[in-house]
N, C-alpha and C positions, 0 to 999 in steps of 0.2 A: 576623209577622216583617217589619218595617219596615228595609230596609239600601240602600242608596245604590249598592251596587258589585256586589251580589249578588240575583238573584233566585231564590227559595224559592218554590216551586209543589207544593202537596200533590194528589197521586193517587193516592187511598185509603192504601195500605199503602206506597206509592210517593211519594217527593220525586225531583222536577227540580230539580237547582240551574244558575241560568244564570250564567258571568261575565258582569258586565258590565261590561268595564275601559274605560281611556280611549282615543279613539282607532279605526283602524279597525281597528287589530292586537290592539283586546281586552288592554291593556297593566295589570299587576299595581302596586299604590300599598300602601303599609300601612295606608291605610285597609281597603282589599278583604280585605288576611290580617286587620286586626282582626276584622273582618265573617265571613269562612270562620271561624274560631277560636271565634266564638262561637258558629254556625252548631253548627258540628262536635264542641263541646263539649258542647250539646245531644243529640247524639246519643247517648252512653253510656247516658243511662238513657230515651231514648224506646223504648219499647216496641211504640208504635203503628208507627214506622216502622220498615218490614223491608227496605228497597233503596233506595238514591241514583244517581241518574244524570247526572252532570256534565258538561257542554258551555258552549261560550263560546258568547256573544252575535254574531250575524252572521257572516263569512265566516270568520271564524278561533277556535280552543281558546282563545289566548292567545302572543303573542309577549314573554310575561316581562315584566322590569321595567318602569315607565315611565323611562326615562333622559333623556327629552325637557323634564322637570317639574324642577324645583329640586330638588336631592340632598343635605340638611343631611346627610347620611350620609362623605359627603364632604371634610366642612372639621367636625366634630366630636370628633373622637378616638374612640378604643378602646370608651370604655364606652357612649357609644351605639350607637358601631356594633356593638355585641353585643345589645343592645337590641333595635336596629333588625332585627338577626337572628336571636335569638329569636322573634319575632313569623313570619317564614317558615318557621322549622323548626319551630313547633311546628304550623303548619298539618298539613304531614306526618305526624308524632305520632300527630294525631287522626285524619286518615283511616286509618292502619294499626289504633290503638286501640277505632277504635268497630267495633259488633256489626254496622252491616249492610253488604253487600258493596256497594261504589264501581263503577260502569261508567262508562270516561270515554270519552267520543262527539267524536272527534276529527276537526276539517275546517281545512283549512288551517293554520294557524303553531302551533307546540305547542315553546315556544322557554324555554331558561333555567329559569325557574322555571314558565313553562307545561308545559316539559315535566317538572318533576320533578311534579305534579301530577299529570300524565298518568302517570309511573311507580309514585306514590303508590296510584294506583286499584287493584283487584284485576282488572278485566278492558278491555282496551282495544282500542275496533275503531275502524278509523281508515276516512273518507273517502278516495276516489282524489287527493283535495287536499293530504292532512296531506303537509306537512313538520318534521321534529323535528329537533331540536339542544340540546346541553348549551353554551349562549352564551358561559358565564360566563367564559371564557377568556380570549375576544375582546376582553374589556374591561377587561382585564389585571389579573384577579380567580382564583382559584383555579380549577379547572377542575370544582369538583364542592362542590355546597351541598346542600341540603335534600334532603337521603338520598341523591343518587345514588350518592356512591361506595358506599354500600352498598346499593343494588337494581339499580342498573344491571349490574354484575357479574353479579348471582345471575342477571340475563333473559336476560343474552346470553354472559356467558362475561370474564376479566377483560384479555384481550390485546383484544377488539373495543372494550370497554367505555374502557380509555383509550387507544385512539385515537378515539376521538366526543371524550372529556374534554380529551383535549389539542391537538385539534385545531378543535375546535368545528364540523364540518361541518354539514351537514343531512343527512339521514336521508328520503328517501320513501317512500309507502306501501308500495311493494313491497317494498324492502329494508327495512323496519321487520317486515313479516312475514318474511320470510327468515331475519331477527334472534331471530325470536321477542319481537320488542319490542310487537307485536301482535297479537290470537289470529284477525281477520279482516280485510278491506280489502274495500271495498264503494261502491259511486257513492253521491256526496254526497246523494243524493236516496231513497237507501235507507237513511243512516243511522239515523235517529229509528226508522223500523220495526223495522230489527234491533235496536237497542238494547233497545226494547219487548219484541221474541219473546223476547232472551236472557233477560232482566228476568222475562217471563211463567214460562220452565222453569224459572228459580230458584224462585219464588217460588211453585210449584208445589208446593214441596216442604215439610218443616216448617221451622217456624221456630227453634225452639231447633237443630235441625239444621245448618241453614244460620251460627246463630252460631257454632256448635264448630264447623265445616269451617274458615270464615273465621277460626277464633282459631288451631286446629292450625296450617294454612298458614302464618299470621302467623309465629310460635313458632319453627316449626322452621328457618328461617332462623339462628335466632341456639343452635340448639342445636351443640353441638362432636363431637355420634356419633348413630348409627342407632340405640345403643338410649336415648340421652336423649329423641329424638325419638318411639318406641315405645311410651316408657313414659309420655310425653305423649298420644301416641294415644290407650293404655288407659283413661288416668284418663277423658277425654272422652268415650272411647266408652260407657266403664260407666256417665256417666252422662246420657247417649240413653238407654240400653238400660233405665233405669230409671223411663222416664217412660211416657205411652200411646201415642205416635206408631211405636215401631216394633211395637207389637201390629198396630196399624192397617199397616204398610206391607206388613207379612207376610201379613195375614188378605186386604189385597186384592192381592198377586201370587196368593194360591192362590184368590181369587174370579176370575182375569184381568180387574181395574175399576180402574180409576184410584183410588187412597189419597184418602181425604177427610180430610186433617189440619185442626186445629184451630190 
């Protein structure tokens, strides 16, 4: 995988994808979503990979757009700029769509579209450095794109969620976990480790397993009652329960040995 903006590192069962935006902010171009898009659209039917770990290149996640670069976005009208936004929303899309779970490894700026990225993930530990903010505001732009009005709410609650959107603050690590906008916050020099252990107890487990969890989670977001949500549960649980791995998860809790899933 040859891409310009993005770097693609296989470790075994395991991708590292690094930003690599312009700048020292780690800044997002449509090149780079073309790049993630196709990246991430690969993902649906890889089978060999079971976990993605995403982090920016150098001191920062990503401080969002580049706005510093020429903006035909700008001076085009409506129908590119729907174009041009397509191409960010559906980065989203696919990280919620594809089967293996997202951990995004957060240090310094996680801004705009960096941070809806950051909310796209499924688990996010943040550096003592991260700063996060929903920018878009600032720039006298809607206060909410590529999903957050709808994950930001479900993380934190929807009185917190717009005041971030409408006020475009920054967010630090502590108060992102207070927010539950993070599940840990850890010195920048511990990140890549933790990321790893979390990475390792996933991946510990089975795999077809870990896609139904991640598809369930995904799902019930947009379901409208507990038992649509249920009866989702069901159908996925029954069909775990019909494969070899929970013979195997049972026979070694009564051996007390760690499950050797396939």
């Amino acid at each position: 995988m040859n891409y310009e903006t993005i770097i693609v590192e296989k470790q075994g069962v395991k991708d590292r994808l690094t930003l690599r935006g312009t700048g020292h902010l780690n800044l997002m171009t449509p090149l780079m979503m073309r790049e993630l898009n196709d990246y991430l659209g690969s993902l649906e039917s890889d089978r060999d990979t079971r976990l993605v770990v995403i982090s920016g290149d150098g001191d920062h996640f990503s401080g969002g757009l580049d706005i510093r670069s020429p903006l035909p976005v700008l001076d085009e009208g409506p129908d590119y700029a729907m174009n041009f936004m397509h191409d960010f929303g559906a980065t989203v899309l696919k990280m919620r769509r594809c089967p293996q779970p997202i951990i995004a490894v957060i240090r310094g700026a996680a801004s705009g579209g960096g941070f809806a990225l950051a909310l796209a993930s499924d688990i996010r530990i943040a550096g003592a450095s991260a700063r996060m903010n929903a920018a878009f505001v600032r720039l006298g732009l809607s206060g909410a794109e590529m999903g957050v009005s709808f994950l930001l709410p479900r993380l934190i609650g929807s009185a917190m969620a717009s005041e971030l959107c409408l006020t475009g603050r920054f967010v630090d690590a502590e108060e992102a976990f207070r927010l539950n906008l993070v599940s840990r916050v850890v010195p920048d020099e511990a990140l890549e480790k933790t990321a790893d252990d979390v990475a390792a107890e996933i991946l510990a487990n089975d795999a077809f397993a870990i896609r139904l969890t991640k598809e369930t989670l995904n799902f019930s977001h947009s379901f409208g009652s507990l038992e649509a949500a249920i009866g989702f549960e069901n159908r996925n649980q029954s069909l775990a329960f019909v494969g070899r791995s929970p013979r195997e998860g049972v026979n070694a809790f009564r051996d007390k040995r760690k499950p050797q899933f396939k």
